[in-house]
C-alpha positions as CSV (number, residue, x, y, z in Angstrom):
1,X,-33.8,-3.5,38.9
2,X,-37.5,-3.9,39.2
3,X,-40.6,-3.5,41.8
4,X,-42.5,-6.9,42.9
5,X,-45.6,-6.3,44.9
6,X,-45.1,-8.4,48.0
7,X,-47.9,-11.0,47.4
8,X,-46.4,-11.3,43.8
9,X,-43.0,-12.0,45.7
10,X,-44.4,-14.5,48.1
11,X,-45.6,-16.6,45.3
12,X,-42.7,-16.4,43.1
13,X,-39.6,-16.3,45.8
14,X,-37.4,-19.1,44.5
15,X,-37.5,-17.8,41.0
16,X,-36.5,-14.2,42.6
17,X,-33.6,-15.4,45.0
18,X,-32.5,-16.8,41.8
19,X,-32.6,-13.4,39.6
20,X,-31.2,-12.2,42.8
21,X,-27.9,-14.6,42.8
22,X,-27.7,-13.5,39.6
23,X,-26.9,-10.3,39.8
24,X,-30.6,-8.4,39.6
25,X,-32.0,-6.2,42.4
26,X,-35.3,-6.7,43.2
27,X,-37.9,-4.2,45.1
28,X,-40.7,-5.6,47.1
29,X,-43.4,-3.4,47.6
30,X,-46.4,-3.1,49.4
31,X,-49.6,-1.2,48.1
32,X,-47.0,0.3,46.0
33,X,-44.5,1.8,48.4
34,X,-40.9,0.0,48.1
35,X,-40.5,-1.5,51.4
36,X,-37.1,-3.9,50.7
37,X,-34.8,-4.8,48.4
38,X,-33.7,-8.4,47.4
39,X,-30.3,-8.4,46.3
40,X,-27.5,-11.2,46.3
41,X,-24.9,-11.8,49.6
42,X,-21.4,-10.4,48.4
43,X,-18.6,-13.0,48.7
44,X,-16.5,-12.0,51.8
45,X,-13.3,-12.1,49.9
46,X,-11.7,-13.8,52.5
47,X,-9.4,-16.8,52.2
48,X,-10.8,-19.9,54.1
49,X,-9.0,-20.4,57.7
50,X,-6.2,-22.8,57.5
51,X,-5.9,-25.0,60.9
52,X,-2.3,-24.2,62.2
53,X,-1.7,-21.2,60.4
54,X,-0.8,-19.4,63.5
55,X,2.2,-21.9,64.8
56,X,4.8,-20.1,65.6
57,X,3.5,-16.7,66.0
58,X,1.3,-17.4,69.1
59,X,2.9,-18.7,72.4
60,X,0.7,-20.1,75.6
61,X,2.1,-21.3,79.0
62,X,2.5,-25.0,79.6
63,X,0.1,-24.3,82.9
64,X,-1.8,-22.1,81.7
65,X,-4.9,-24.0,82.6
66,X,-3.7,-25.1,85.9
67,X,-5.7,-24.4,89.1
68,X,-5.9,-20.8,90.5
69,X,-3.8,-20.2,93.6
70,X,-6.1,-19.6,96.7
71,X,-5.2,-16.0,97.1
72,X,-6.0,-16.0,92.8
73,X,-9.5,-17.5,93.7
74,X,-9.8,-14.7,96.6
75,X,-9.3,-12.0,93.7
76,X,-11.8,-13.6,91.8
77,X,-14.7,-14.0,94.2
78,X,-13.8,-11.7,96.3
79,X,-13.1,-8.8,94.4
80,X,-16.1,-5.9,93.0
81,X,-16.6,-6.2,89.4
82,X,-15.9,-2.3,88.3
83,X,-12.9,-1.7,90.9
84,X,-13.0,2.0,90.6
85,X,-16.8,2.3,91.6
86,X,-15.6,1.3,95.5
């Protein structure tokens, strides 16, 4: 880890996102005062989605996009949005 002033940083940023990926920590300064700290993104650790993983396990109506009933659409429109404040 070492301290950058923040004009030094502006000039040399690519070379310090690379010392960065790396593995270094980096402290920008200004007028001497540590003010941030450039460090590398941490892999997630997470396995990439895989489209269809969830067949089987999930379950949605064959209507479930169907219109609203009229007395649905009533409840909708119709109805206050935090019930309990009547």
């Amino acid at each position: 880890m070492y301290q950058i002033n923040i004009h030094q940083a502006k000039t040399q940023l690519s070379k310090l996102v690379e010392e960065a990926a790396q593995g270094k920590e980096i402290i920008i300064a200004k007028a001497g005062r540590p003010i941030a700290k450039l460090i590398a993104l941490e892999k997630n650790g997470h396995t990439p989605r895989i489209p269809g993983s969830m067949k089987g396990h999930i379950w949605i109506a064959d209507d479930f996009d169907a219109p609203m009933s009229e007395e649905e659409l009533a409840l909708w429109h119709d109805s206050p949005i935090f019930p309990n404040d009547e």
